[in-house]
N, C-alpha and C positions, 0 to 999 in steps of 0.2 A: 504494500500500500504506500503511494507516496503522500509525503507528507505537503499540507497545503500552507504556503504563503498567505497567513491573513492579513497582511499590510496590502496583497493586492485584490486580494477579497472585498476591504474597505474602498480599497479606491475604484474596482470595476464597479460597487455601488452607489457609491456618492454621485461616478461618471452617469449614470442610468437613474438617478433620483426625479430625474426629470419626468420620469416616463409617467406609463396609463396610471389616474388615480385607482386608489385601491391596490395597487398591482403588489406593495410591499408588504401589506396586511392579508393578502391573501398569501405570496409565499414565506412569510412568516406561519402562517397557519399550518400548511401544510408543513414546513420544516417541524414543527411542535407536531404534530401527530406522526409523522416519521419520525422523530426521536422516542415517541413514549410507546411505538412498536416496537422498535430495535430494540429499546429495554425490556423489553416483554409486559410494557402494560404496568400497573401498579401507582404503588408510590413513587418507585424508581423514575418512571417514565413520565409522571407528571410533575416532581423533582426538575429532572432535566428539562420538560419543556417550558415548563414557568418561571423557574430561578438558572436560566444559566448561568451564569456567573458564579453562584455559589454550588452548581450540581459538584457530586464525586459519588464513585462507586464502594463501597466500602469491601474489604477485604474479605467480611463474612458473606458476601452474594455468593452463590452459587454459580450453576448454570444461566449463560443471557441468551437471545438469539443470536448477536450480532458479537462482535470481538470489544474487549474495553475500547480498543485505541480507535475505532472506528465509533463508537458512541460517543467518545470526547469528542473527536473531530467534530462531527454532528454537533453537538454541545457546543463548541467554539466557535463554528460557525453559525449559529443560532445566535449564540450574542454579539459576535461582529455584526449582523445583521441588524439585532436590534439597536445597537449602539449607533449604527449609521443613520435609520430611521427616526431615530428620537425616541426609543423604548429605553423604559429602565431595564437592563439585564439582568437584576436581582427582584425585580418582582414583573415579569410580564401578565401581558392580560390573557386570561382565561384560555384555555386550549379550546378550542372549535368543538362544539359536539358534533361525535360520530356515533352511529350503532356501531359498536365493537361485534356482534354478531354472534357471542357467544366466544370469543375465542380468549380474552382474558379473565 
C-alpha cells in the first residue's frame, strides 16, 4: 500500500473548493460511512467517522475487515478533508443514515 501525501491531498482540495455546492458534504458522507465499514461497524466505526482527529485503534481489537494502516489512512484523510472544508475534525457532524441491512 502506498503511503498518501496529505499536504497534497489539502491542496488538490482547497484547488476544487470551488466546485458543485454540496459536492464536499456529500463526499465527506460517504468517506464516514466507508470508514465505519472498514471498521466493521460499531463504536469503532462511528469513532472514526465522527472524531477523526482523535480516532485510534486500540490494541485489545481483535479481528477488522480492512488492515489498521489502511483504516488510518481513511481516518486521515477524512480529517484532511474536513479541515479543508471548515469541519471540526474532533467533533464532525453526524454520519448519514444508512440501512446497515443486517450486517453489523
Amino acid at each position: 500500500m502506498r503511503k498518501l501525501d496529505f499536504g497534497r491531498v489539502a491542496e488538490y482540495e482547497l484547488d476544487n473548493a470551488g466546485g458543485e455546492s454540496g459536492t464536499a458534504d456529500k463526499e465527506i458522507g460517504a468517506l464516514q460511512v466507508a470508514i465505519y465499514v472498514a471498521c466493521g461497524g460499531g463504536c469503532i466505526g462511528r469513532f472514526g467517522a465522527e472524531q477523526p482527529a482523535d480516532f485510534y485503534i486500540d490494541d485489545r481489537v481483535g479481528r477488522l475487515p480492512y488492515r489498521r494502516k489502511e483504516i488510518m489512512q481513511a481516518v486521515k484523510v477524512l480529517e484532511t478533508l474536513a479541515a479543508c472544508n471548515g469541519y471540526n475534525p474532533h467533533k464532525m457532524p453526524s454520519m448519514p443514515h444508512f440501512h446497515a441491512c443486517g450486517i453489523f
